[in-house]
C-alpha positions in Angstrom: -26.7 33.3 -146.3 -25.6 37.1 -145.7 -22.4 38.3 -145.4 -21.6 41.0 -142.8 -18.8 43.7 -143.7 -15.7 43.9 -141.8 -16.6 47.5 -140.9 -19.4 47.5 -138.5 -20.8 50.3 -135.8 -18.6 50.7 -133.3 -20.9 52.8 -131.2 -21.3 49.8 -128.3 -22.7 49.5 -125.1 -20.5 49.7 -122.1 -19.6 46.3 -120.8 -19.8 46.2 -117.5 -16.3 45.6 -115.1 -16.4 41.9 -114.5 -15.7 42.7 -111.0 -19.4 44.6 -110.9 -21.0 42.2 -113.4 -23.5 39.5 -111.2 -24.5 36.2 -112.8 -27.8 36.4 -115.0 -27.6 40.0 -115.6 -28.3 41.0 -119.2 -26.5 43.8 -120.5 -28.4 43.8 -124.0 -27.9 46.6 -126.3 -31.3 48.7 -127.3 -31.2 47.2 -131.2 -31.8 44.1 -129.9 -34.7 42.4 -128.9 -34.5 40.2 -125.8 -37.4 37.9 -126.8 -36.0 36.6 -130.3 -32.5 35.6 -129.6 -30.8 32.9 -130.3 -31.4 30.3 -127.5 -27.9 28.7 -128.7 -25.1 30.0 -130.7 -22.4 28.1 -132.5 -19.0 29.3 -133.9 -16.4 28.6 -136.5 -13.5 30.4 -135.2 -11.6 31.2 -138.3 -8.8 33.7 -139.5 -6.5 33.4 -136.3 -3.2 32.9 -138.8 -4.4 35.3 -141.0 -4.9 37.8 -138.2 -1.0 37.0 -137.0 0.1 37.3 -140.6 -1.3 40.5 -141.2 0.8 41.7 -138.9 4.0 40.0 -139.4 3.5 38.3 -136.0 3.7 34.2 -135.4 0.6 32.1 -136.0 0.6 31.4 -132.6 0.1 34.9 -131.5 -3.0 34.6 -133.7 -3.9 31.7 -131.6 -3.5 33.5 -128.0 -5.4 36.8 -129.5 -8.4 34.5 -130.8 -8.4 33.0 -126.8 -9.1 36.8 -125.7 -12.2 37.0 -128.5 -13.5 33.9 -127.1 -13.2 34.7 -123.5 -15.0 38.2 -125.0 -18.0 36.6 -126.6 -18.4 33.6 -123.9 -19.2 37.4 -121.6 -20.9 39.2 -124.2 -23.2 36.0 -124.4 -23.7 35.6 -121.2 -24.4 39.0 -119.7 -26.7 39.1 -123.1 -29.0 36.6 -122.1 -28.2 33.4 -124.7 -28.1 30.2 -122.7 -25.9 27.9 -124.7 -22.7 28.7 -126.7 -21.1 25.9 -128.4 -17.3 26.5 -130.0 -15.1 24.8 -132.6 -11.3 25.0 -130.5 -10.1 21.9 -132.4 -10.9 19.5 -135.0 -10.1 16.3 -136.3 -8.5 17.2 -139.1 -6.4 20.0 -137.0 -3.8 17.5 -136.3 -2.7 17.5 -139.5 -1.2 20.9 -138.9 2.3 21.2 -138.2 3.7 19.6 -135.1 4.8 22.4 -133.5 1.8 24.4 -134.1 -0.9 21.2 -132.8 1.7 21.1 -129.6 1.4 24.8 -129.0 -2.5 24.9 -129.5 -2.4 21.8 -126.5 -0.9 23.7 -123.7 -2.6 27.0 -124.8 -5.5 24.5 -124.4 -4.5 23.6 -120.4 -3.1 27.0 -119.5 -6.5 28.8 -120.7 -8.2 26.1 -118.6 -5.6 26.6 -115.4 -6.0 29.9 -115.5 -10.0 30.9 -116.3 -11.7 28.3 -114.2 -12.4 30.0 -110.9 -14.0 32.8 -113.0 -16.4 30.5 -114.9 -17.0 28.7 -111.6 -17.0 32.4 -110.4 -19.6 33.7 -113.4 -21.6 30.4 -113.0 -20.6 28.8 -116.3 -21.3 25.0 -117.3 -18.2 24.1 -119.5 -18.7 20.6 -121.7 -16.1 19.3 -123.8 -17.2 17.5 -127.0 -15.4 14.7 -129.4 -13.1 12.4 -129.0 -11.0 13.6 -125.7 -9.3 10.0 -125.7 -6.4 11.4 -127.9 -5.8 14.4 -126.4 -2.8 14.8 -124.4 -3.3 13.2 -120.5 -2.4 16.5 -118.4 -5.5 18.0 -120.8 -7.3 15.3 -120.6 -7.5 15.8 -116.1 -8.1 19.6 -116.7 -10.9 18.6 -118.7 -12.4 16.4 -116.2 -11.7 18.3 -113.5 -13.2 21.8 -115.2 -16.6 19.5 -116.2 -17.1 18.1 -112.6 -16.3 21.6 -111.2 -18.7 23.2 -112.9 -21.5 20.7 -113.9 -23.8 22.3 -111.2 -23.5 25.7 -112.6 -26.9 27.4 -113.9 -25.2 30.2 -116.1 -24.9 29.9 -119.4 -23.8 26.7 -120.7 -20.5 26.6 -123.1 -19.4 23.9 -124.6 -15.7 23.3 -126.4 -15.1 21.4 -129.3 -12.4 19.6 -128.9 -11.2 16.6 -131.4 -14.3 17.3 -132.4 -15.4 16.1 -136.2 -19.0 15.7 -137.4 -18.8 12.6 -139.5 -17.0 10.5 -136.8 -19.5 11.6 -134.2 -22.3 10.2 -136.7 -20.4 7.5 -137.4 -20.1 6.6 -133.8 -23.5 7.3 -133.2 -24.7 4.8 -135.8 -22.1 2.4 -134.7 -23.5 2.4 -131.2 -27.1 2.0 -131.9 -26.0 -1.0 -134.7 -24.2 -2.6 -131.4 -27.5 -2.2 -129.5 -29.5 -3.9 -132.4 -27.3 -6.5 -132.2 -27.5 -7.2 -128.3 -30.9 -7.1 -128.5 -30.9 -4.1 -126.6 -32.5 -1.9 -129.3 -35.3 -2.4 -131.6 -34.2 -1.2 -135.2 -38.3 0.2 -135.1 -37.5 2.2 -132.3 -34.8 4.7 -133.4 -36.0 8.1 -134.8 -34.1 11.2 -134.5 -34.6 11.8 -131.1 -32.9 8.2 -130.6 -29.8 9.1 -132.2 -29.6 12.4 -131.3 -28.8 10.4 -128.0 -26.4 9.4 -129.1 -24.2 12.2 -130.5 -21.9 14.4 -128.3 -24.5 17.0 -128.0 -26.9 14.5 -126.2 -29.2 16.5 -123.6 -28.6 20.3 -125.9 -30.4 22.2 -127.9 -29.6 22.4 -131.5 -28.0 25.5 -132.3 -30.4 28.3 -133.8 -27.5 30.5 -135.3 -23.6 29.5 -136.8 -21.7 32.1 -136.7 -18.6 31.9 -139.3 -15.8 34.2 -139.1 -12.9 35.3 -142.0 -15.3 35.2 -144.5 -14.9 31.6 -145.5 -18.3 29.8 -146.3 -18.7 26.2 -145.4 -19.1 23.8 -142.4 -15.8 22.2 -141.7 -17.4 19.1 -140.8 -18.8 21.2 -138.0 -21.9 19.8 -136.2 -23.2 18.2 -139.6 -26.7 17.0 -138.2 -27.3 19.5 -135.5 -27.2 22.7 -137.6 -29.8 21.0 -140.2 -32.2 24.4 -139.5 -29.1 26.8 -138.0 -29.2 30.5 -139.5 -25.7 31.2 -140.7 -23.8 33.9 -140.0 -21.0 34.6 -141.9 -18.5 37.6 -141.1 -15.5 39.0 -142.6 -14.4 39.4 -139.4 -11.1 37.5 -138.6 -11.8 35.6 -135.0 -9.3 37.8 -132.8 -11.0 40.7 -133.8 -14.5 39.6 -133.3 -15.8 42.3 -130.5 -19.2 43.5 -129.0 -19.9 45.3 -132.4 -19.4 42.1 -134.3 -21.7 40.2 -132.0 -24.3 42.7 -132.2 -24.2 42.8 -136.1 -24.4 39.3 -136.1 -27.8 39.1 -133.8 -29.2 41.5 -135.5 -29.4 39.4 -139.1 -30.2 36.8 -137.0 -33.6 38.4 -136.0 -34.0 39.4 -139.4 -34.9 36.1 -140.5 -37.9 34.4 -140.6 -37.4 30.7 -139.4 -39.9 28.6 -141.3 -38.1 24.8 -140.6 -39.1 24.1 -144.2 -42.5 25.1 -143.8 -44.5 28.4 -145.1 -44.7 31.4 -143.2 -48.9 32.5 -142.6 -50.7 33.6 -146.0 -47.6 32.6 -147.6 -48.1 30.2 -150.8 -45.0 28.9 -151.2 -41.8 28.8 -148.8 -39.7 31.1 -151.5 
C-alpha cells in the first residue's frame, strides 16, 4: 500500500467549462494511459472535520467543501473515461455522531440531490444508492427514488452513493437471504458460489472496484465494501477530501497503473508471487 504526499504537481490539464463539455468525452491527461485505468473507482472520503478545523471553521463547512470535491471527481471521472465510481457519503456507524451534526449531513444529503439532478440527468449520469435507505429520513428517502428512476436509463458513467451503507450488515443480509431461500426450498445450499451471493449484496449487477482510493492518510476499510474490494489496489492519500483536486486524482491513477494486478497469482517467468 503506497502513500501519496500531500504535495503533488499542480501542473493540470484544463478542465473543460461544463457548459462545452459533451457526454463521453475524455479529457485524459498525457501521463495517463487510457487503456489501463481503473474500470471502477471507490472512495473513502475522509478528513472533512479536519479540513474545517484547520481553519477554525465549523465541521459542517468541512462537510459542504467535501460535496464540491465530490461533485469535482464525479467530472474528473467522467470526462476521464472510468465507468463506475462508487462513494462512501454515510455509514452505519455515522449515526453515532452528534445529533446535530447526522441532521445537518441529511439535508445536505437532499439539497445536493435537489439541486445537481438536472446536470447528472444533463451529463448522462446513473446515480444508485446503496445500504439500508429504510432509516433514512422520508423527504430523502423520495429524492432518492426519484433521482434513481430519473436517471436509470443514463449510459454515462455510473455513480453510486453509499448511504447507510455498512459492509458487515450487507453480508449479513446477504447470507440471511440465501439461508431464507434454503429454507423455502427455493435455493439449493450446492448451488451458491460467489457469484450467488454476490447477488445478493447491494452491489448486485457492478463490477468490483479495481482501485480504493483513501483520503487523510488514515489506513483501513471502515467496514467499507468488505467482500467486494478482496483484489482492490489501495490508494491512500494525505490529502484531506475537500481538497482532493484534478492533481490528486491524477497522482492517484498513476500508482494505480504502476501496479501489477496478479489476483494471487504469478506474473509470466515469475517463480513466486513476491
Amino acid at each position: 500500500m503506497s502513500r501519496a504526499l500531500a504535495t503533488h504537481n499542480h501542473m493540470q490539464t484544463p478542465v473543460p467549462d461544463p457548459a462545452a463539455r459533451q457526454p463521453g468525452t475524455q479529457w485524459l491527461p498525457a501521463e495517463l494511459d487510457s487503456a489501463r485505468l481503473p474500470a471502477h473507482v471507490a472512495l473513502i472520503m475522509d478528513g472533512n472535520g479536519r479540513w474545517a478545523r484547520g481553519r477554525g471553521l465549523p465541521r459542517v463547512m468541512g462537510h459542504r467543501q467535501g460535496v464540491e470535491a465530490l461533485k469535482r471527481t464525479l467530472r474528473l471521472c467522467s470526462d476521464w473515461g472510468i465507468g463506475t465510481l462508487t462513494a462512501y457519503a454515510f455509514s452505519t456507524e455515522n449515526w453515532n455522531r452528534p445529533g446535530e451534526e447526522v441532521s445537518f449531513l441529511m439535508a445536505l444529503f437532499e439539497r445536493v440531490l435537489e439541486r445537481e439532478l438536472q446536470g447528472l440527468e444533463r451529463e448522462r449520469v446513473r446515480i444508485r444508492f446503496l445500504g439500508d435507505l429504510s432509516a433514512l429520513p422520508a423527504g430523502l428517502q423520495r429524492l432518492i427514488a426519484d433521482a434513481t428512476a430519473r436517471t436509470a436509463g443514463n449510459t454515462g458513467i455510473r455513480f453510486n452513493v453509499c448511504t447507510n451503507y455498512g459492509g458487515r450488515a450487507e453480508l449479513v443480509g446477504a447470507a440471511r437471504r440465501l439461508a431464507e431461500q434454503v429454507a423455502s426450498g427455493a435455493l439449493d445450499p450446492a448451488a451458491i458460489d460467489e457469484r450467488r451471493f454476490a447477488s445478493e449484496l447491494h452491489t448486485a449487477g457492478e463490477n468490483d472496484p479495481d482501485l480504493l482510493i483513501r483520503t487523510s492518510g488514515e489506513q483501513r476499510l471502515s467496514n467499507f465494501l468488505l467482500w467486494q474490494l478482496a483484489y482492490a489496489e489501495l490508494h491512500i492519500t494525505d490529502v484531506l477530501w475537500p481538497d482532493f483536486d484534478e492533481a490528486a486524482l491524477k497522482t492517484a491513477l498513476l500508482d494505480y497503473q504502476s501496479r501489477q494486478r496478479r489476483f494471487g497469482g504469478i506474473q509470466p517467468g515469475s517463480l513466486s508471487p513476491d
